[in-house]
C-alpha positions as protocol buffer text, in pm:
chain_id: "A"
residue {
  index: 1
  type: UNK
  ca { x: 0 y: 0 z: 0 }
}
residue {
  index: 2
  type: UNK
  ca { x: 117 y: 319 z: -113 }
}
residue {
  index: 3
  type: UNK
  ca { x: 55 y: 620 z: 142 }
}
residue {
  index: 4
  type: UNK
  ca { x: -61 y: 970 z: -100 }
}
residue {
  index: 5
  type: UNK
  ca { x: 72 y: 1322 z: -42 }
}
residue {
  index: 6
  type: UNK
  ca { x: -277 y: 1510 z: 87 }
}
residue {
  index: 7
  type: UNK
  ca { x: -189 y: 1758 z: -166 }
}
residue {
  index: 8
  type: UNK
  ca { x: -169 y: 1468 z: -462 }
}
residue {
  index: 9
  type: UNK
  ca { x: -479 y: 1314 z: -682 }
}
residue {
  index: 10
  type: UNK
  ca { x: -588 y: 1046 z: -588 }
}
residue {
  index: 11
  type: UNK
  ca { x: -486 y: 762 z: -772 }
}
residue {
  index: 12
  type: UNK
  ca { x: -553 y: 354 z: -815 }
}
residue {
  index: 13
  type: UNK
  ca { x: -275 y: 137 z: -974 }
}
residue {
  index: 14
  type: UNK
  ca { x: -267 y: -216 z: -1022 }
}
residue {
  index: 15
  type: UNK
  ca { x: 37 y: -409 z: -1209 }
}
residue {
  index: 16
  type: UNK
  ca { x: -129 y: -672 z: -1417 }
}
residue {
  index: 17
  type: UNK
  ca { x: 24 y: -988 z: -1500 }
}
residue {
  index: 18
  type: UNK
  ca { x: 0 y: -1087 z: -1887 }
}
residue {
  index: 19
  type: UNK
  ca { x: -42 y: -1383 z: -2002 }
}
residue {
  index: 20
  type: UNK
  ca { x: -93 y: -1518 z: -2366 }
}
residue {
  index: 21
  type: UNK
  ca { x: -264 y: -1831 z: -2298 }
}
residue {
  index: 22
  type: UNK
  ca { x: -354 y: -2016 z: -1978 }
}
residue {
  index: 23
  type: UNK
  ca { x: -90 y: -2248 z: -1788 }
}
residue {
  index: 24
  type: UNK
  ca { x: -166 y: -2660 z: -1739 }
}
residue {
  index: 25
  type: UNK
  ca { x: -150 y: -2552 z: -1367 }
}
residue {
  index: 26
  type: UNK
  ca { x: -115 y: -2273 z: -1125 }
}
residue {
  index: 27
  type: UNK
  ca { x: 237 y: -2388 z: -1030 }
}
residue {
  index: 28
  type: UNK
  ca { x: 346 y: -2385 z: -1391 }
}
residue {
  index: 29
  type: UNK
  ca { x: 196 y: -1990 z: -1421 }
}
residue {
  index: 30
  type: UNK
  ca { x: 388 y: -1887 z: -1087 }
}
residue {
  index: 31
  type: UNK
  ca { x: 733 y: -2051 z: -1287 }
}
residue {
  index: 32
  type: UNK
  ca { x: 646 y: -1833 z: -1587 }
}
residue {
  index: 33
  type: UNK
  ca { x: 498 y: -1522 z: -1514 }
}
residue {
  index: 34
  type: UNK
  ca { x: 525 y: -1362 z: -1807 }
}
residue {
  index: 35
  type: UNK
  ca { x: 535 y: -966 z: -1913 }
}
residue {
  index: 36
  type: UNK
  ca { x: 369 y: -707 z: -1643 }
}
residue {
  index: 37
  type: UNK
  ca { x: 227 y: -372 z: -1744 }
}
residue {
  index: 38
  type: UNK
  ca { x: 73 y: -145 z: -1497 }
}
residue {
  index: 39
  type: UNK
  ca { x: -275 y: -2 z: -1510 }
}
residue {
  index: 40
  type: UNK
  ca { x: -343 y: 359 z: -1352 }
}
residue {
  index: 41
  type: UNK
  ca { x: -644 y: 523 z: -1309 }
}
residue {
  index: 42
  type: UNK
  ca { x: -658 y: 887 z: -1187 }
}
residue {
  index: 43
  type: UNK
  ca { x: -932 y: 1027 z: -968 }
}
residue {
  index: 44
  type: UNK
  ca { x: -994 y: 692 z: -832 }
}
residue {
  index: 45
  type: UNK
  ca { x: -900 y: 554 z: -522 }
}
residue {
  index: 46
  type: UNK
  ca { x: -1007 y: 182 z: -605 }
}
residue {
  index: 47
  type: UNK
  ca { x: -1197 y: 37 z: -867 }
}
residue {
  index: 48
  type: UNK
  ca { x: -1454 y: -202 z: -776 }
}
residue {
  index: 49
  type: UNK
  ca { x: -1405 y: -533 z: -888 }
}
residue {
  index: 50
  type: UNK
  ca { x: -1066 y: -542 z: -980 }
}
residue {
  index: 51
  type: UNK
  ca { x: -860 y: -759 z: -692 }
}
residue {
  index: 52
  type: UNK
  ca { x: -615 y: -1019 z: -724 }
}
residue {
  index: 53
  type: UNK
  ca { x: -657 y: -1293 z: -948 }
}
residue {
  index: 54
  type: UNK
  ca { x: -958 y: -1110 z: -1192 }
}
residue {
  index: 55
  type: UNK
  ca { x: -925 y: -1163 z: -1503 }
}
residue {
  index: 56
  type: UNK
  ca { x: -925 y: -818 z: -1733 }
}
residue {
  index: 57
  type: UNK
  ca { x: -948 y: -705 z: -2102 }
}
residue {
  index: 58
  type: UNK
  ca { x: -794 y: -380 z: -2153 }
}
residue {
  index: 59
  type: UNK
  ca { x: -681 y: -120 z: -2361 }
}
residue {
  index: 60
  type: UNK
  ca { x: -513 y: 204 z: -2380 }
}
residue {
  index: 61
  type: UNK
  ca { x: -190 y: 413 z: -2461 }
}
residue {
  index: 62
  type: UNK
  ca { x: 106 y: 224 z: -2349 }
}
residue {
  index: 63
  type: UNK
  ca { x: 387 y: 444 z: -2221 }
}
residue {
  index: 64
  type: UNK
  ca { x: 691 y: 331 z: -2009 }
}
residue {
  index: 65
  type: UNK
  ca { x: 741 y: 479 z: -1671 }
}
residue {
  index: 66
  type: UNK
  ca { x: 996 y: 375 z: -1443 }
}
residue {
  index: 67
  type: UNK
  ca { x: 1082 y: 134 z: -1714 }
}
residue {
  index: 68
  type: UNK
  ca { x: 687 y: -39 z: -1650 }
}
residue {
  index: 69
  type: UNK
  ca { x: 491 y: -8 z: -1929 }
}
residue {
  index: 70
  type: UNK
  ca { x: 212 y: 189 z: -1811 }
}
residue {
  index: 71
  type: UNK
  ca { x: -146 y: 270 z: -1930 }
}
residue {
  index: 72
  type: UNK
  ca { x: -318 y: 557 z: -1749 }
}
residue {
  index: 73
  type: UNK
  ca { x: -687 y: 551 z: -1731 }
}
residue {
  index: 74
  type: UNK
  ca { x: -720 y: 237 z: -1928 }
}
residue {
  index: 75
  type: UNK
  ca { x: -1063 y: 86 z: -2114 }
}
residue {
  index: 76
  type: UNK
  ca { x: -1156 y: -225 z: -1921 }
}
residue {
  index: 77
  type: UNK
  ca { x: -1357 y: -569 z: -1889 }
}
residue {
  index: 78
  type: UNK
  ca { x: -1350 y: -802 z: -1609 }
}
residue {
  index: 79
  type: UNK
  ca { x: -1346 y: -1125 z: -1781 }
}
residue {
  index: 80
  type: UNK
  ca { x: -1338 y: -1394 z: -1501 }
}
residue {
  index: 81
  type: UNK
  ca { x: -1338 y: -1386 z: -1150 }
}
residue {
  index: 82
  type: UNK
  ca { x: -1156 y: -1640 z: -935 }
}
residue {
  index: 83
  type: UNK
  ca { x: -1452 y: -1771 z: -779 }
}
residue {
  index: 84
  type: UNK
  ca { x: -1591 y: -1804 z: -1115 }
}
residue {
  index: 85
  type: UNK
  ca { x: -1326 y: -2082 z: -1247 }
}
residue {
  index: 86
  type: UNK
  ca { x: -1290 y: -2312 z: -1015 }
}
């Protein structure tokens, strides 16, 4: 958890995972865990429904940051929830 200058927006970030298909197991996606990009969205302090493990769909302008690549206020889907694949 990051701790916000009062004087600062506020902001929500998650870094996503990506992942171009699904892994025979969840110990075989921990070994690989592929490229991570991280989603920022400005004004917000959380976004409902996006937690660990959700699945998303999302686009935006990509722009590295810290050498992340970084999408600010990105267009999104929630695809699958955890409880939702077992």
């Amino acid at each position: 958890m990051r701790i916000l200058p009062r004087s600062s927006a506020p902001q929500f970030d998650a870094t996503i995972a990506l992942h171009t298909q699904r892994a025979a197991s969840p110990a075989a996606e921990a070994a690989s865990p592929g490229t991570r990009v991280r989603l920022v969205w400005i004004g917000q302090r959380r976004i409902p429904g996006i937690d660990p493990g959700v699945d998303l769909a999302f686009e935006g302008m990509v722009s590295l940051i810290d050498g992340i690549p970084t999408i600010h206020n990105p267009r999104y889907e929630i695809v699958c929830r955890p409880e939702e694949s077992l």
